[in-house]
C-alpha positions as CSV (number, residue, x, y, z in Angstrom):
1,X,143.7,-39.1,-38.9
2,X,144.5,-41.4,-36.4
3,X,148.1,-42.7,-35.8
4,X,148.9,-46.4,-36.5
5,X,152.3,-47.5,-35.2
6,X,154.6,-48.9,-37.9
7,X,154.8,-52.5,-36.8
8,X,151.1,-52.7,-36.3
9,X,150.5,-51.8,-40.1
10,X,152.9,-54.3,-40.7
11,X,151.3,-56.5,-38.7
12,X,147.8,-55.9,-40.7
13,X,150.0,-56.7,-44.1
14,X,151.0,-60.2,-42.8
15,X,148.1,-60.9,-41.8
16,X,145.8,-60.1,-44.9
17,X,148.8,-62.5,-46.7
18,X,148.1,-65.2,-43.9
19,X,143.8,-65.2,-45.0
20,X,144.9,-64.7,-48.4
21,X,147.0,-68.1,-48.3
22,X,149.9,-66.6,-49.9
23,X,152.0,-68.2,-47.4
24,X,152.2,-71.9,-47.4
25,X,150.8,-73.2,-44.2
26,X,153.5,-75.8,-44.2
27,X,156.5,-73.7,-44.3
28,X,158.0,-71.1,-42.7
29,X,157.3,-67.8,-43.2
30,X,160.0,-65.4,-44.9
31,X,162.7,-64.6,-41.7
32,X,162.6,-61.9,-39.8
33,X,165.3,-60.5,-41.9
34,X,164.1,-60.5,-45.0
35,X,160.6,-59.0,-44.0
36,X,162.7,-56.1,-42.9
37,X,164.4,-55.5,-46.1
38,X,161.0,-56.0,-48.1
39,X,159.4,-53.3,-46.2
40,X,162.3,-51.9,-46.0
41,X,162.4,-51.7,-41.7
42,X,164.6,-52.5,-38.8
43,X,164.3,-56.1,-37.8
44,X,162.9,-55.1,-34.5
45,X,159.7,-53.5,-35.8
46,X,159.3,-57.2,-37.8
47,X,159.8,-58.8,-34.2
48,X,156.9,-56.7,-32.5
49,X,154.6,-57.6,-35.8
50,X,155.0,-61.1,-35.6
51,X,154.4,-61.2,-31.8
52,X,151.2,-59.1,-32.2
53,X,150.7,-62.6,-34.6
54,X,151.8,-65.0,-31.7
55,X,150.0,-63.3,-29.1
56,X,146.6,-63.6,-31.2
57,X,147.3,-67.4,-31.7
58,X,147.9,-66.6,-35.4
59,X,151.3,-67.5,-35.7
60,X,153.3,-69.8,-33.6
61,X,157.1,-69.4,-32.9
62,X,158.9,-72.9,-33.5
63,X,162.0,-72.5,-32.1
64,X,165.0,-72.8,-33.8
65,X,163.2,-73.1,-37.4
66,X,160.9,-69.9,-37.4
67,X,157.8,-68.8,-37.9
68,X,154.8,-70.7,-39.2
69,X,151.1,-70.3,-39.5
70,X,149.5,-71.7,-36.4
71,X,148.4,-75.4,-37.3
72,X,147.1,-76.4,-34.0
73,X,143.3,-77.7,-34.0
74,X,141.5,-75.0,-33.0
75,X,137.8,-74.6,-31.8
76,X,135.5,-71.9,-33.0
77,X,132.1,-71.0,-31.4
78,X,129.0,-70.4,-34.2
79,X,126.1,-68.6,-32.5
80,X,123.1,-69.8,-34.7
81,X,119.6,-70.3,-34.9
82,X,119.7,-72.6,-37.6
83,X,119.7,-75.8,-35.0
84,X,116.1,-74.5,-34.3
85,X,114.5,-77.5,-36.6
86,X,115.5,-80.6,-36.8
87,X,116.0,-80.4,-40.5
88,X,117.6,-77.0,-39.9
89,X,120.4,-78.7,-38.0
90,X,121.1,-81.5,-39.9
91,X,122.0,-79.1,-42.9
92,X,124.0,-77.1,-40.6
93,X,125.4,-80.4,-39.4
94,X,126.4,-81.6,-42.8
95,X,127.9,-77.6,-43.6
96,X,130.3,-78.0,-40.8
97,X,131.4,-81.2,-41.4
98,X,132.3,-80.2,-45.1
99,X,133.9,-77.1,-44.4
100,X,135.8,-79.7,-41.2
101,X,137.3,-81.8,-44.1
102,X,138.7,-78.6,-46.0
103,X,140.0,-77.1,-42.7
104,X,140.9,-80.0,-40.5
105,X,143.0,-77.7,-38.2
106,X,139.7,-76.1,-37.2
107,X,136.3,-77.5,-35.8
108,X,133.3,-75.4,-35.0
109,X,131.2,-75.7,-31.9
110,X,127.7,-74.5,-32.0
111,X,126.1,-72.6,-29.8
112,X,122.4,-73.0,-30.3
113,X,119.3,-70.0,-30.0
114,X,116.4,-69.3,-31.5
115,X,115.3,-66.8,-34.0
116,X,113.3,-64.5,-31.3
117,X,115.7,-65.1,-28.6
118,X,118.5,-64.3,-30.5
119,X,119.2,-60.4,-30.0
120,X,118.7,-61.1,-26.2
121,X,121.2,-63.6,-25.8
122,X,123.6,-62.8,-28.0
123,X,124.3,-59.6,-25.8
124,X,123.8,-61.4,-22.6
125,X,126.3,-63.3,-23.9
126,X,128.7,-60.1,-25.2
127,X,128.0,-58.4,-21.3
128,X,129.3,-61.6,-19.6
129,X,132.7,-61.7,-21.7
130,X,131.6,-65.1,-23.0
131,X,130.8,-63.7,-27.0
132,X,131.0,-66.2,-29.8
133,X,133.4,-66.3,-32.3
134,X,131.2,-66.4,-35.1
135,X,127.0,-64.7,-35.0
136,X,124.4,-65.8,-37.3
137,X,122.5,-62.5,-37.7
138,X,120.2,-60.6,-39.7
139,X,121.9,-58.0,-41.7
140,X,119.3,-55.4,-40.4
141,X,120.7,-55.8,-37.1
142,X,124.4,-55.1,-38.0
143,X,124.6,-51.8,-37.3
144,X,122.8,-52.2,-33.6
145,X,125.6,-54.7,-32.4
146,X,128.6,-53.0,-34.4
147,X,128.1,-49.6,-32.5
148,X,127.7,-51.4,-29.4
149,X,131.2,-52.7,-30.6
150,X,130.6,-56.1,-30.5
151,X,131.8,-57.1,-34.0
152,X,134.6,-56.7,-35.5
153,X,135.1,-54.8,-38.9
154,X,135.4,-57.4,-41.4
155,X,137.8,-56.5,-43.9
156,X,141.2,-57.5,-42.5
157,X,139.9,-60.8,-41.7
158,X,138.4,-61.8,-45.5
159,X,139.7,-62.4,-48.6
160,X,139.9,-59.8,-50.5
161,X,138.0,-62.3,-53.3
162,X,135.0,-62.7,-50.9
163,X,134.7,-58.9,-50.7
164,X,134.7,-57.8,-54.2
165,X,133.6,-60.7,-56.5
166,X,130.1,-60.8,-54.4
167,X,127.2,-61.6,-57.5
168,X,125.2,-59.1,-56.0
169,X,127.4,-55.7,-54.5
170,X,123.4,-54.8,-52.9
171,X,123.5,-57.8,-50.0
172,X,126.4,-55.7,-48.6
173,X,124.7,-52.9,-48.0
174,X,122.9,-53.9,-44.8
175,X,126.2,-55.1,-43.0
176,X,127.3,-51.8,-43.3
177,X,128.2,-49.0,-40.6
178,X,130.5,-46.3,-40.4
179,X,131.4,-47.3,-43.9
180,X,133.0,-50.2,-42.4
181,X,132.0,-54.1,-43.6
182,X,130.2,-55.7,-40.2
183,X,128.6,-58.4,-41.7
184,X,128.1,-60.9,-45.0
185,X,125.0,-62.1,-46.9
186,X,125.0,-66.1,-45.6
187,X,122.4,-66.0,-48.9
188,X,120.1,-64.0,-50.8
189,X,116.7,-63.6,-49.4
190,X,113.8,-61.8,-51.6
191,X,110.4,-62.2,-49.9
192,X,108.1,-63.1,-52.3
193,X,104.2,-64.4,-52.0
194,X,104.4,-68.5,-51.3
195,X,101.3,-70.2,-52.1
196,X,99.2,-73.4,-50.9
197,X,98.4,-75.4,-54.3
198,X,95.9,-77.4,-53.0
199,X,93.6,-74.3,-51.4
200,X,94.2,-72.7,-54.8
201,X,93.4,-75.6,-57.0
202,X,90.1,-75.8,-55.2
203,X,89.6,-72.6,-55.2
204,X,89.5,-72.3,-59.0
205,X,93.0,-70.5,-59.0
206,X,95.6,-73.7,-59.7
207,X,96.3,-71.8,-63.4
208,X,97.1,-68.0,-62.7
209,X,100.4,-66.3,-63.6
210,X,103.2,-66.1,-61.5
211,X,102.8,-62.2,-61.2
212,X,99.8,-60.4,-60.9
213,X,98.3,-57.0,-59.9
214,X,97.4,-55.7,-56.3
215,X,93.3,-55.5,-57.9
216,X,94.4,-59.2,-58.8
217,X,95.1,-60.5,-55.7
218,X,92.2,-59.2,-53.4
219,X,89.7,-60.9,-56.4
220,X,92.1,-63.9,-55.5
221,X,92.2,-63.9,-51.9
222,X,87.9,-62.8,-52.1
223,X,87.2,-65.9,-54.4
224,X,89.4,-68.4,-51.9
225,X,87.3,-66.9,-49.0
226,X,84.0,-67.4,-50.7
227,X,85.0,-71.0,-52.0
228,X,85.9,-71.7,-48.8
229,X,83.1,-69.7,-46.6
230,X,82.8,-71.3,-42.8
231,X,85.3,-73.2,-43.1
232,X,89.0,-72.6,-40.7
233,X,90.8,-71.4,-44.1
234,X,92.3,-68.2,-44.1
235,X,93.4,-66.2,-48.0
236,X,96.4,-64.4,-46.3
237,X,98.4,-63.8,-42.9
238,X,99.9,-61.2,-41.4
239,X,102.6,-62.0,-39.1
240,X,101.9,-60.3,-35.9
241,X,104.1,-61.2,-32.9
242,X,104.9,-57.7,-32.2
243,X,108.3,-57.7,-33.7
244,X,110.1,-56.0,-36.8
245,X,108.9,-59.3,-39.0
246,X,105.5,-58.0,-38.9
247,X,106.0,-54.9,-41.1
248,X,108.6,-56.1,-43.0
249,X,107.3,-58.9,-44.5
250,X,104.8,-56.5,-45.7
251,X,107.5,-54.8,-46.9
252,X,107.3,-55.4,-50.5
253,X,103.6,-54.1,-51.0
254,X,104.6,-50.7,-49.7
255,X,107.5,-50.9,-52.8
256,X,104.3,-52.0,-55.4
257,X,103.4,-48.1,-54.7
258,X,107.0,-47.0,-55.0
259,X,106.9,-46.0,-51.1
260,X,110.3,-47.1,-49.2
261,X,111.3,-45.8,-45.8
262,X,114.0,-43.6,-47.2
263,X,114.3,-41.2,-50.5
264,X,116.7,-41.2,-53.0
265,X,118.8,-38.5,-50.7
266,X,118.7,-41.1,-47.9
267,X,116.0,-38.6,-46.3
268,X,113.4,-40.4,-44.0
269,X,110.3,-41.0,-46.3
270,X,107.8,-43.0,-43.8
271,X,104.9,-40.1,-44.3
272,X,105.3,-40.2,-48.5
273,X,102.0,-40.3,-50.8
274,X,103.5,-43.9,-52.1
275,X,103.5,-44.9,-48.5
276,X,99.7,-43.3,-47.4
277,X,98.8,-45.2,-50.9
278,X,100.4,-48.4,-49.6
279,X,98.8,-48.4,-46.3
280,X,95.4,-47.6,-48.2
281,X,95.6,-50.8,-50.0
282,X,96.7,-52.5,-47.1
283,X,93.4,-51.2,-44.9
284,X,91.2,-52.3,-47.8
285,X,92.9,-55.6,-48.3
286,X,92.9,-56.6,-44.8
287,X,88.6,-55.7,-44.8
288,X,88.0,-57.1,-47.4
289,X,89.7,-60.8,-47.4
290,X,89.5,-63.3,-44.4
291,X,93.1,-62.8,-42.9
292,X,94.9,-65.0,-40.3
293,X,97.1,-62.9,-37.6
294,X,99.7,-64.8,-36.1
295,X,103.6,-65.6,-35.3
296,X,105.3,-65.9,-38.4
297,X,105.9,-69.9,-37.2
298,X,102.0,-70.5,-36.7
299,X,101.4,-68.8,-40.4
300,X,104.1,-71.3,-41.8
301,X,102.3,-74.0,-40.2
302,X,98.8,-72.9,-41.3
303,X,99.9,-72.7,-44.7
304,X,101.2,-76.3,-44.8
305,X,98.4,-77.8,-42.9
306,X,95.7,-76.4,-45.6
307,X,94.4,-73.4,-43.5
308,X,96.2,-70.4,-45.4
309,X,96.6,-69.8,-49.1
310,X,99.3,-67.0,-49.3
311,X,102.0,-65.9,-47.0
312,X,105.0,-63.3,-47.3
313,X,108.2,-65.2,-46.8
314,X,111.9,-65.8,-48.2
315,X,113.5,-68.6,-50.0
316,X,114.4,-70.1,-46.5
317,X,110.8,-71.7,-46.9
318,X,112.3,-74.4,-48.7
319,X,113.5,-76.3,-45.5
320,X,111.5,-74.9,-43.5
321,X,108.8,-77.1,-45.8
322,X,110.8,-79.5,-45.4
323,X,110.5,-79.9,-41.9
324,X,106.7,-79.1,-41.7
325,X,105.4,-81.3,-44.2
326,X,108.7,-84.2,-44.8
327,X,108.2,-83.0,-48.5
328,X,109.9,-80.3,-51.1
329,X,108.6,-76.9,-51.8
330,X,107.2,-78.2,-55.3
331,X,104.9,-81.1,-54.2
332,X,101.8,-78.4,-52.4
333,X,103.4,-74.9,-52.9
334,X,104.2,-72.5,-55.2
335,X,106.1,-69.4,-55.3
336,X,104.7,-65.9,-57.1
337,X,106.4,-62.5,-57.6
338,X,105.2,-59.9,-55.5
339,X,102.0,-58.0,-56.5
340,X,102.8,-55.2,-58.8
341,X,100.9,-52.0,-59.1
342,X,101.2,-49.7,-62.1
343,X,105.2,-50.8,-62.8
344,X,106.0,-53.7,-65.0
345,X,108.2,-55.3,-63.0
346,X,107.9,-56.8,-59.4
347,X,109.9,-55.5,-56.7
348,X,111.1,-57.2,-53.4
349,X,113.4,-56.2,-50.6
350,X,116.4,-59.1,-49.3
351,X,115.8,-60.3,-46.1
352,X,119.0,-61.4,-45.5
353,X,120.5,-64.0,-42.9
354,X,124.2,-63.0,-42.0
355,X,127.2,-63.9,-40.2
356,X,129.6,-61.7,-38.6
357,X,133.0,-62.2,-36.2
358,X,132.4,-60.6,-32.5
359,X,135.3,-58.2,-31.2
360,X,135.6,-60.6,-28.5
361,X,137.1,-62.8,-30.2
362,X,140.7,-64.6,-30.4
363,X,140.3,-66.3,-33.6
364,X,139.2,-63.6,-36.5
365,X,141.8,-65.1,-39.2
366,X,139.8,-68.4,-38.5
367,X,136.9,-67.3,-38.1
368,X,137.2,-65.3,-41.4
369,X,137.9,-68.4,-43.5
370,X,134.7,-70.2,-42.0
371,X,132.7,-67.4,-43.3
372,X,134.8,-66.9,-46.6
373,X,134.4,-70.6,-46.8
374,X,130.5,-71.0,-46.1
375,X,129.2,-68.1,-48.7
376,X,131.0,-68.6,-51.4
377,X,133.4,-72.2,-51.3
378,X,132.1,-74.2,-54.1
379,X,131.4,-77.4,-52.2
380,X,130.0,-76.2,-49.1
381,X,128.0,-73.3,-50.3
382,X,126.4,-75.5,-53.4
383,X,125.2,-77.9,-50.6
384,X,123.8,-75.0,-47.9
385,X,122.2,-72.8,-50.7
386,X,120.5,-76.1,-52.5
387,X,119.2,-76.8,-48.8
388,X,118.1,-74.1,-47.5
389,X,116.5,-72.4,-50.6
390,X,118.3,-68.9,-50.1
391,X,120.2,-68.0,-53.6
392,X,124.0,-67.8,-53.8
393,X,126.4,-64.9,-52.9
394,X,128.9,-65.7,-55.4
395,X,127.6,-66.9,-58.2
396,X,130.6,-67.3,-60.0
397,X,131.8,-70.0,-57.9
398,X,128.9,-72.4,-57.6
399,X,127.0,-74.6,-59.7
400,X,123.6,-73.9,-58.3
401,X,121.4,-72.7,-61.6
402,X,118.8,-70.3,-60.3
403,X,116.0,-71.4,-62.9
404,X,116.6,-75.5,-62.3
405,X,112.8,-74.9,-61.2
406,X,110.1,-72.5,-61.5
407,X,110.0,-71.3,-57.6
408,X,113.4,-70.9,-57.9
409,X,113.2,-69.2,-60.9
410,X,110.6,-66.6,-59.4
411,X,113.2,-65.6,-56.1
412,X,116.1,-65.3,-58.8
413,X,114.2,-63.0,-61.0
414,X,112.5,-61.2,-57.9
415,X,116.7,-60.9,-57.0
416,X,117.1,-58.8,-60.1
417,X,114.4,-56.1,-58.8
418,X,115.0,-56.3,-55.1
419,X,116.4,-53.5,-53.2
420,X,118.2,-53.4,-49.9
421,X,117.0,-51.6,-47.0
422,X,119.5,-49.0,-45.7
423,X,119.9,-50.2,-42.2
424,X,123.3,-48.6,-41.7
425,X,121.9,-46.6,-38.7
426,X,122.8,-47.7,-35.1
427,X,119.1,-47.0,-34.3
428,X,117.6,-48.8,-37.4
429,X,116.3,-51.5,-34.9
430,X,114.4,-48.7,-32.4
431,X,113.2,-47.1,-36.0
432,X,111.3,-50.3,-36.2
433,X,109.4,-50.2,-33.4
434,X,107.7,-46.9,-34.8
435,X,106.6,-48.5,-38.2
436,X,105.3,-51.3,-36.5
437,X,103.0,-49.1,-34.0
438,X,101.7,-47.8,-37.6
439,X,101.4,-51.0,-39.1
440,X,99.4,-52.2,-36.3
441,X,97.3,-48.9,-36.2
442,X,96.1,-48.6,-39.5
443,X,95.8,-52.1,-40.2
444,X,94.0,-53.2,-37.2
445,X,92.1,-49.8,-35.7
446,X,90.4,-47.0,-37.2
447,X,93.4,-44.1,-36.9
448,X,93.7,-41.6,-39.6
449,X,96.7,-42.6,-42.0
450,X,98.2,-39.7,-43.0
451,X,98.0,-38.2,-39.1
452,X,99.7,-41.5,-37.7
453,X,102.3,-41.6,-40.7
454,X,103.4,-37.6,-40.0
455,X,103.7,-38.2,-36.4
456,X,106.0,-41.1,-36.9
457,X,107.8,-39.5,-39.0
458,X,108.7,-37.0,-36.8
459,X,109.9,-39.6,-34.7
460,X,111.6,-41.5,-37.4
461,X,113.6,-37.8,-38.6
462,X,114.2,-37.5,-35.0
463,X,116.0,-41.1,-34.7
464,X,117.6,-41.7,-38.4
465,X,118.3,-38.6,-40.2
């Protein structure tokens, strides 16, 4: 077990009080003196804690009247994507400026990216020294950037609240590695199927349930393409931009079967008999209904010009709606469960946005209570979640009712039977490009399923297990 000096685990215990607020911003902190007695130390082991705490900008030495929590305005950098839409932004605008009122010592500077130049920059960004403070991540990519140690492990830098109380324990799992916290949920993310009204309505379709069977939704998708036969409307897309979206938005269909990408034991299962199933269905499907491939972007905007019925998507769609069409979710679309196949209920997997602290940087107490702040502070979370569309973290602490409508509704209870993927692995990301390969194979090409799901495999055991 590795040695930690005395005055650093002191160190650790002031700070954890410090993000905990147990110490009154506004007062001195307990003297040097009587820190030693407490933890029963020499007063020099005290004095190398607290400058540990001056040196990171946490504390600031006043002199002749103590110690105190540092109070001057500081400036922390947010790596996001979110500033990609206009809409996008002004949420994010109006976030900031909510959490700037509760924290007035701090204001956040954001850096701006997009979703598929994210991963590229963000470690163009680590290489040069000039990391953010804060990254807006997906959770699946935790455990690539925390083994390249550019994040910092999160628990010294959170409340201890924000770690435990979470509404769902699950939407930790994929900011996981070495058993160590990398990232948060910044929101719950099911996919789930999200529907054009207006090409269903015509369709004959504007009246059927909100879950349905896989048999059930090729009939759909085939009556939609018959309805709507020479004519530039698609029944379904399939994201295809040769990235990880591609297969897992399909994600969920491969659960209607039961298959996963891991067993029970954690084992890789890519080449399962639920999986061959899945990929099966998915063959027939995409042969037997008129199907759009495209970016996940151009499918959003298909589906809210009139040209697409269904897409695979998350709550995010809400916004992202928004900014497409300058109307909510509930005026054209609708939201259904997943198809299910012989199980009762419908399953889904959480897609879920993140944010993490980079090692880099000199702010982490800060930089914790942004987070802290952002997922779960009443006021500031209430407005973000009701915005965006993803579900809450910490239900407990907002007001946001999950069934105040029925799409709503449909991700909440899709929440209840969603799993996690485990992608605690440092190569999760690589793993990726193997499933996709598949994905692309057997959906697109005439390749033998079970032969291309037993040679990936190998690969995947090779990579992951």
């Amino acid at each position: 077990m590795k040695y930690i000096p005395l005055y650093v685990q002191l160190k650790d215990i002031i700070q954890k009080r410090i993000v905990n607020k147990e110490y009154d911003e506004y007062k001195a902190l307990p003297s040097e003196a009587t820190l030693a007695k407490e933890f029963k130390t020499s007063v020099s082991t005290v004095r190398q804690a607290l400058a540990l705490l001056v040196a990171e900008g946490i504390v600031e030495k006043r002199q002749g009247k103590g110690n105190f929590i540092a109070t001057n305005k500081k400036t922390l950098s947010l790596f996001t994507w979110m500033t990609e839409t206009k809409y996008g932004e002004e949420i994010l605008n109006n976030t900031i400026i909510k959490f700037e009122k509760l924290e007035p010592a701090i204001q956040i500077k954001i850096i701006p990216t997009t979703y598929d130049e994210a991963q590229d920059q963000l470690i163009s960004l680590i290489t040069l020294g000039k990391a953010p403070d804060i990254v807006h991540i997906m959770s699946h990519w935790t455990s690539y950037f925390a083994s390249k140690g550019a994040l910092a492990p999160l628990e010294r830098f959170l409340t201890k609240n924000q770690l435990e109380n979470r509404y769902y324990q699950k939407d930790l799992i994929g900011g996981r590695f070495h058993n160590k916290q990398y990232s948060i949920a910044w929101g719950l993310s099911p996919i789930a199927l999200i529907a054009n009204k207006n090409i269903l309505e015509a369709a004959g379709l504007g009246n059927i349930p909100r879950q349905f069977t896989l048999t059930d939704f090729i009939e759909y998708c085939q009556q939609i393409d018959r309805h709507y036969s020479g004519k530039n409307v698609y029944s379904y897309g399939f994201s295809n931009s040769n990235s990880e979206i591609d297969f897992l938005q399909i994600y969920p269909f491969f659960l209607a079967f039961g298959g996963k990408l891991f067993d029970s034991e954690n084992k890789v299962a890519f080449n399962s008999l639920e999986n061959i199933e899945a990929f099966k269905w998915l063959r027939e499907f995409a042969n037997k209904c008129h199907i759009k491939k495209g970016s996940i972007k151009e499918l959003r905007s298909d589906l809210a010009e009139n040209r697409l019925a269904f897409i695979s998507d998350g709550p995010w769609i809400r916004y992202i709606i928004r900014e497409l069409t300058g109307r909510s979710l509930e005026s054209k679309f609708t939201v259904y469960k997943n198809p299910i196949n012989n199980q009762k209920n419908s399953a889904s997997w959480c897609y879920n946005h993140a944010l993490a602290i980079c090692s880099q940087s000199d702010n982490k107490i800060l930089a914790g209570r942004f987070i802290d702040c952002l997922t779960s502070d009443p006021e500031v979370s209430n407005y973000y979640y009701a915005n965006i569309g993803t579900l809450p973290v910490a239900m407990s602490k907002t007001t946001i009712e999950p069934t105040a409508n029925e799409n709503t509704k449909v991700f909440s209870e899709l929440l209840e039977y969603s799993t996690c993927i485990n992608s605690t692995n440092e190569y999760f990301e690589k793993s990726m490009e193997f499933c996709l390969d598949s994905f692309n194979k057997i959906l697109f090409s005439d390749s033998d399923i079970e032969h291309e799901l037993n040679e990936k495999q190998y690969y995947l055991q090779l990579l992951l297990d």
